[in-house]
C-alpha positions in Angstrom: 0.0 0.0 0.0 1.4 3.9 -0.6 0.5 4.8 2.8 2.4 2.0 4.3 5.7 2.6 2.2 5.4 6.4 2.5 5.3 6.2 6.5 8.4 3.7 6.4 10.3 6.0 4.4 9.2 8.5 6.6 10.1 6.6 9.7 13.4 5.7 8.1 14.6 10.1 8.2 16.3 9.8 11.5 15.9 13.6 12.7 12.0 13.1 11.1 11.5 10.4 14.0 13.4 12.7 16.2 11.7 15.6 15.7 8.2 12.9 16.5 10.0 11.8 19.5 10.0 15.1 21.0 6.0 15.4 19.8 5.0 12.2 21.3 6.9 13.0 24.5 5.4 16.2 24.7 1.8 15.9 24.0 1.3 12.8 26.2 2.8 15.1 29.0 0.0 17.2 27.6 -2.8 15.0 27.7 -1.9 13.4 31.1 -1.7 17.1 32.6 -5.3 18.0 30.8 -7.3 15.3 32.0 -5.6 15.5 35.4 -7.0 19.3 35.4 -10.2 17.6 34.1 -10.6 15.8 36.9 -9.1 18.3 39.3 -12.4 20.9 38.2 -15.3 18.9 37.2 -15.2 15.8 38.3 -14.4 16.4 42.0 -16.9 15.1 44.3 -17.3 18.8 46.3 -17.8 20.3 43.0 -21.4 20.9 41.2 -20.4 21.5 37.7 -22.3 23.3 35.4 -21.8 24.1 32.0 -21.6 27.6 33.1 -18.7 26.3 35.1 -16.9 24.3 32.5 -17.2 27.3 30.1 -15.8 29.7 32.6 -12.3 27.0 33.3 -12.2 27.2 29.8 -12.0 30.9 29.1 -9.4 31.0 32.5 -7.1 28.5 30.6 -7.5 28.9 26.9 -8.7 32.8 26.4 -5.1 34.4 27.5 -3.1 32.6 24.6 -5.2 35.0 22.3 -2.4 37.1 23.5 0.6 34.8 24.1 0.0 33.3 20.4 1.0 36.1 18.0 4.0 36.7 20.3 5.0 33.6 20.4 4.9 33.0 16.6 7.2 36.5 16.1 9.7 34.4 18.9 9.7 31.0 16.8 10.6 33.3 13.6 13.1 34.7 15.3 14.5 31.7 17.8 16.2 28.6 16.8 13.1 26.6 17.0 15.5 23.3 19.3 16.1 25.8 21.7 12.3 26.6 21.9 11.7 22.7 22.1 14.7 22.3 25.3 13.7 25.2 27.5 9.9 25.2 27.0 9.4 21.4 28.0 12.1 22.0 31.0 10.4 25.0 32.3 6.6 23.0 32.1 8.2 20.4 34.0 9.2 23.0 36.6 5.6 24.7 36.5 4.3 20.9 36.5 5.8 20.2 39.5 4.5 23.4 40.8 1.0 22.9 40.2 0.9 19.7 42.3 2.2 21.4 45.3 -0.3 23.5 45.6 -3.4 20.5 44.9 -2.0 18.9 48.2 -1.5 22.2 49.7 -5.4 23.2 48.6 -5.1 27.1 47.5 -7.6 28.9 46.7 -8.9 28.4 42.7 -7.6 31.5 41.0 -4.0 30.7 42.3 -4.4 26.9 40.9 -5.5 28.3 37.4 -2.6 30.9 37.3 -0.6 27.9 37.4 -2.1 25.9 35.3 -2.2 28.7 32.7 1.5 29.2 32.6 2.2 25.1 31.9 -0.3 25.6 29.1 0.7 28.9 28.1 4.4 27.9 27.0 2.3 24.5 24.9 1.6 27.7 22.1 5.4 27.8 22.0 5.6 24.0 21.6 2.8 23.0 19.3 3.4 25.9 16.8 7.5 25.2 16.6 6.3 21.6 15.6 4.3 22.3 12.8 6.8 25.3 11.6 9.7 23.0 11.7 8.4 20.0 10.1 9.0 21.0 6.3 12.8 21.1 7.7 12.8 17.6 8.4 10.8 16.4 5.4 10.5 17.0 1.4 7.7 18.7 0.0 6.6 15.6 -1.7 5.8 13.7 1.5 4.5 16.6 3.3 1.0 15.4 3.2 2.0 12.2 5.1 3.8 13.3 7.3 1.2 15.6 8.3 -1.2 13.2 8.7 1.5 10.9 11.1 3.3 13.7 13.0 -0.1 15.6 14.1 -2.0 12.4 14.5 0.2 10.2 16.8 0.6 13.5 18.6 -3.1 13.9 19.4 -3.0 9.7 19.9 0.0 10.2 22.4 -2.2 12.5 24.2 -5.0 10.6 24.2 -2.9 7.9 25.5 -1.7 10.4 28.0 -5.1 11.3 29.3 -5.9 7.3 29.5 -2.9 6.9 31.7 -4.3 10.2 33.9 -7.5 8.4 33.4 -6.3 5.1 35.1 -4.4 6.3 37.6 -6.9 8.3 39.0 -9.6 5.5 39.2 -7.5 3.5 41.0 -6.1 5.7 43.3 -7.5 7.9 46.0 -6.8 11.4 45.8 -4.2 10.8 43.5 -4.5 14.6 41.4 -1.0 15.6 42.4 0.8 12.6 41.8 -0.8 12.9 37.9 0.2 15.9 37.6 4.0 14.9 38.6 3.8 11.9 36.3 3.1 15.4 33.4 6.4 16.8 34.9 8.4 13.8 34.4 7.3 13.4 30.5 7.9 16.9 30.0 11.4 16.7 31.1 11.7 13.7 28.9 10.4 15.6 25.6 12.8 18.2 26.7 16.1 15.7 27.1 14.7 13.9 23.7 14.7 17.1 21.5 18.6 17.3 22.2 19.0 14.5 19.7 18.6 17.4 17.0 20.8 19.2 15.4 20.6 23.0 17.1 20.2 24.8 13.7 18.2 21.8 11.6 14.2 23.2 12.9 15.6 26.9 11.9 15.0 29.5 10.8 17.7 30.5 8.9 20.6 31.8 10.7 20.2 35.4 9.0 16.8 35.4 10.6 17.3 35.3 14.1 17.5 37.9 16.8 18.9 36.2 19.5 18.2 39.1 22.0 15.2 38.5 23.8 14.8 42.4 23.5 15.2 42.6 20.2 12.9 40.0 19.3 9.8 41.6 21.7 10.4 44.9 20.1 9.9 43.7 16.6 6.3 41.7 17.9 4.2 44.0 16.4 5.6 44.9 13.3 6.2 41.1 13.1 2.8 40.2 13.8 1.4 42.5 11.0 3.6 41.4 8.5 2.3 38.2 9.4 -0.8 39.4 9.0 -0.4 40.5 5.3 1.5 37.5 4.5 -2.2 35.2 5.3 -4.1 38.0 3.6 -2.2 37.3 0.3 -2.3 33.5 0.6 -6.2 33.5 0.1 -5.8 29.3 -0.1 -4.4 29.2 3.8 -6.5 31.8 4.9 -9.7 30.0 3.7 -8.6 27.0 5.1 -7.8 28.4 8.5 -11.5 29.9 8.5 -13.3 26.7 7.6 -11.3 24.9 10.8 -12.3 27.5 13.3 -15.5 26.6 12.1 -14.9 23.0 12.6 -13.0 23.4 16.3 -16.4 25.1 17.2 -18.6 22.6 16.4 -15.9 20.1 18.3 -15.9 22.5 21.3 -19.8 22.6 21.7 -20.2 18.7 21.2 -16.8 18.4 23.8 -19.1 20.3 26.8 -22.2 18.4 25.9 -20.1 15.4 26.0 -18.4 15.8 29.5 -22.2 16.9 30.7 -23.8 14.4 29.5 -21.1 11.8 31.2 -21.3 14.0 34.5 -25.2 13.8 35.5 -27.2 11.8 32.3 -25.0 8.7 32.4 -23.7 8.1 35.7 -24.4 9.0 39.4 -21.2 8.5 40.4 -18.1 10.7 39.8 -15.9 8.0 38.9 -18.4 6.3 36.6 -19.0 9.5 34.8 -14.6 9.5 34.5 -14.9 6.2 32.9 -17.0 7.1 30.2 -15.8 10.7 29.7 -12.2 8.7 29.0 -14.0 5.7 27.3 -15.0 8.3 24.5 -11.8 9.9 24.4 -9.9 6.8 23.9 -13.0 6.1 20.8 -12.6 9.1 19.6 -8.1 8.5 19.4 -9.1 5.7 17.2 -11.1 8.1 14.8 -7.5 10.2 14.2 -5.6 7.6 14.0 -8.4 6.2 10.9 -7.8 9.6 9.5 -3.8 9.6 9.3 -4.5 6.6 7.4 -7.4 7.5 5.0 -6.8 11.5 4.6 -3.6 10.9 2.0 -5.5 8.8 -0.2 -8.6 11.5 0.1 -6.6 14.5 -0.6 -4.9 12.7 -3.3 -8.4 11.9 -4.9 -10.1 14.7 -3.9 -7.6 18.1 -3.1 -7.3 19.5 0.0 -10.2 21.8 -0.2 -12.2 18.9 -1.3 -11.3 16.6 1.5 -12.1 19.3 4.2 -15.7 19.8 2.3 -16.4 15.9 2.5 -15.3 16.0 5.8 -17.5 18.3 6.9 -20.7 17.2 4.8 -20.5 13.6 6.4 -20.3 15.7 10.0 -23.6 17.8 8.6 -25.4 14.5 8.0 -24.2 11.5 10.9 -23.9 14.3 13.7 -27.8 15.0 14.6 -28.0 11.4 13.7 -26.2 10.0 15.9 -26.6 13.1 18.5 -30.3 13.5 18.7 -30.6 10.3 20.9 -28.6 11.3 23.9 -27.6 7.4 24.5 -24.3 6.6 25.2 -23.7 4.0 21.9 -24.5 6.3 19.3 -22.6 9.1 21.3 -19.4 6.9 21.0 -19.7 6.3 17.5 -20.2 9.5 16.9 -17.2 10.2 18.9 -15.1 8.2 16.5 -16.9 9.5 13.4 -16.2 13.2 14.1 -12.7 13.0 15.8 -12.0 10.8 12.0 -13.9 14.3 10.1 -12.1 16.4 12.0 -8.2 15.1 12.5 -8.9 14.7 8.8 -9.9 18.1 7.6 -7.2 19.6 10.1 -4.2 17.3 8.5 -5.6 18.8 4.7 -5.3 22.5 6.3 -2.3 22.0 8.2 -0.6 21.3 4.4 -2.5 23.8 2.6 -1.1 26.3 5.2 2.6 24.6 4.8 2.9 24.7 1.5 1.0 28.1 1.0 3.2 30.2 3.8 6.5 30.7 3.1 8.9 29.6 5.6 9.9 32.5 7.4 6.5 32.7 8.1 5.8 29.8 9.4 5.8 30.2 13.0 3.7 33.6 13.1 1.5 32.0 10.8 0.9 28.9 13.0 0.5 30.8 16.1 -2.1 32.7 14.6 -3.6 29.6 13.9 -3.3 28.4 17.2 -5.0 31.5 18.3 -8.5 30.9 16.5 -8.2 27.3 17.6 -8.6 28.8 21.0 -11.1 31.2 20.5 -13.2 29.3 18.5 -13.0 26.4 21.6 -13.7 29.1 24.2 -16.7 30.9 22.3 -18.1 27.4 21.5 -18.1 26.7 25.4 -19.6 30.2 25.7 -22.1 29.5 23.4 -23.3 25.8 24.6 -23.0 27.4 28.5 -26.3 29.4 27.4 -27.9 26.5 25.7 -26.9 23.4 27.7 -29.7 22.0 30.4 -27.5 20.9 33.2 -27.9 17.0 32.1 -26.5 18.0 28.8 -29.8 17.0 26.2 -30.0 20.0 23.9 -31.8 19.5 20.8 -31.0 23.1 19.5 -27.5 22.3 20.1 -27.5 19.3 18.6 -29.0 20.7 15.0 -26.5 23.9 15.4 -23.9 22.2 15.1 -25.0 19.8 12.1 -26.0 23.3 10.4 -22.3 24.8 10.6 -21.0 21.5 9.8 -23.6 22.1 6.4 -22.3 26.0 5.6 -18.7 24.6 6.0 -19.0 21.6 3.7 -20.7 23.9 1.1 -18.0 26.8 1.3 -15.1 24.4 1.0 -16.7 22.5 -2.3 -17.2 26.4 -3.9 -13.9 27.3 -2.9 -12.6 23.9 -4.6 -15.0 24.5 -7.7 -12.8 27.9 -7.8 -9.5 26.2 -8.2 -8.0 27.2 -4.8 -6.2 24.4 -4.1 -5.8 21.3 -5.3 
């Protein structure tokens, strides 16, 4: 099969599966520290959670890197993109370690949040250096396949992540803190793992950097909007990014009626309601690993543009579907379906936006994208706060999101039918 002898000549690039060392290490650090939070704020037996609630964690934790992801992108233009890898995971081990002091020593919520937002915070650092510095590590020919392995066993590292924070937690007592240490000590291995690369291989180019930290913050906003006009000229990237903050919306509404519906419809216990939160997570990792191995043969058949479109027309049609009964089965399978549609339609933009921006752009332009990732999720958890009953059984919701999957789906196929991208 292609895909099969495409991933083994991908797996056989040494600093390729260096540079996917460092990922894996990283983002299961990340998904054992998210689900450990998880837990931490909603699924605490003193706490009543309330979509209210989960909406206002959200906007605490994911709102601020509005602001930290433009300056980080001018940074990763500027920095050798290694270094960004070393320090960053050190200092979230550090911050890590920090946040589960203060569980056992029980502080007061706002201080527990600042934490937890500076771990997360440096992640725009992280995430966006990956995708900038992948076209370094691979040709242009392959860079569709290895967008749909590097991203993909990412997101399935922290999957597996949160199933290990998952685990531990159910069968041990109290056990929040000693999660969130178990985060520390796979961030300090992503950080020991990315000194197997060469320190100039991610980039940029030497003539790029300012390696004054002054230097670099004073040229942020002039950075930022050059950035700016770069995406405004590249009409194919710009597109793209636009349809997937769509998308991340509609996943952000269905992810709070989700963890509701797992809270107070399905369970009456706390740790029951854990179980199945992380049963569909684990369901839905199996959906993005299906679309690392289907979305290069798609895109090839179809373009880009015309993968996202399918992607999102099958969402329009199987979401209310599957939705509209509440149940847990047909939830699950939905949960597989939709994290398939949407790992697929974000591997297709993550290479229109590669191959559209050019490289010294790479890291504002990720950022950015970073940004509406974040601002789509919190808005979307806005949004189903006001329309969620507290068990989590919202028809409007439900047929909300099947109609923006529909605009979506429609806009991509014009756009395609226009010759965007192909």
């Amino acid at each position: 099969m292609p895909v099969v002898r495409d991933l083994r000549v991908l797996l056989r690039l040494t600093n390729f599966r260096r540079l996917l060392a460092v990922r894996l290490l990283s983002q299961s650090a990340d998904g054992v520290y998210q689900v450990s939070l998880a837990a931490y704020v909603v699924f605490s037996p003193e706490r009543q959670t309330s979509p209210a609630a989960i909406a206002s964690a959200m906007a605490v934790l994911l709102l601020p890197y509005s602001l930290v992801g433009p300056f980080a992108g001018v940074l990763l233009d500027r920095w050798q993109r290694r270094q960004v890898f070393l320090y960053g995971n050190l200092l979230r081990a550090g911050l890590a370690a920090g946040t589960a002091v203060l569980i056992l020593s029980g502080v007061p919520d706002w201080l527990f949040y600042a934490s937890a937002l500076s771990v997360t915070a440096v992640n725009r650092f992280i995430l966006a250096g990956l995708s900038a510095a992948l076209p370094r590590v691979v040709d242009e020919e392959r860079l569709v396949m290895a967008n749909s392995l590097s991203p993909t066993a990412g997101t399935l590292a922290a999957t597996a992540g949160g199933g290990l924070a998952f685990a531990v937690r159910l069968l041990a007592a109290d056990s929040d803190a000693t999660v969130v240490t178990l985060g520390a000590a796979l961030y300090l291995s992503a950080a020991f793992a990315s000194l197997r690369l060469g320190r100039e291989l991610l980039g940029p180019d030497p003539e790029q950097l300012q390696p004054h930290l002054a230097a670099a913050v004073a040229s942020t906003a002039r950075g930022l909007m050059s950035g700016l006009r770069h995406l405004s000229e590249r009409r194919t990237a710009a597109r793209a990014l636009v349809a997937m903050a769509a998308l991340r919306f509609c996943y952000g509404l269905l992810t709070v009626m989700v963890l509701m519906l797992c809270r107070y419809a399905w369970s009456r216990t706390e740790s029951k309601g854990l179980a199945l939160l992380g049963l569909a997570l684990a369901i839905s990792g199996a959906g993005f690993f299906a679309a690392a191995v289907i979305t290069p043969w798609a895109v090839d058949r179809l373009g880009a543009y015309g993968w996202v479109a399918t992607c999102a027309g099958v969402a329009a049609v199987l979401e209310p579907a599957l939705g509209l009964p509440f149940a847990p089965v047909p939830i699950l399978i939905a949960a597989f379906t939709l994290g398939l549609i949407t790992q697929g339609a974000k591997i297709a933009t993550d290479t229109i936006v590669q191959m559209s921006v050019d490289d010294a752009f790479r890291g504002r332009v990720f950022s950015l994208y970073d940004v509406m990732f974040n601002v789509a999720f919190v808005a979307a958890a806005g949004v189903a706060a006001l329309i969620l009953p507290p068990d989590g059984r919202s028809v409007p919701l439900v047929l909300t999101v099947a109609v923006l999957y529909g605009v979506v789906a429609t806009a991509m196929a014009r756009w395609r039918e226009g010759r965007c991208f192909t």
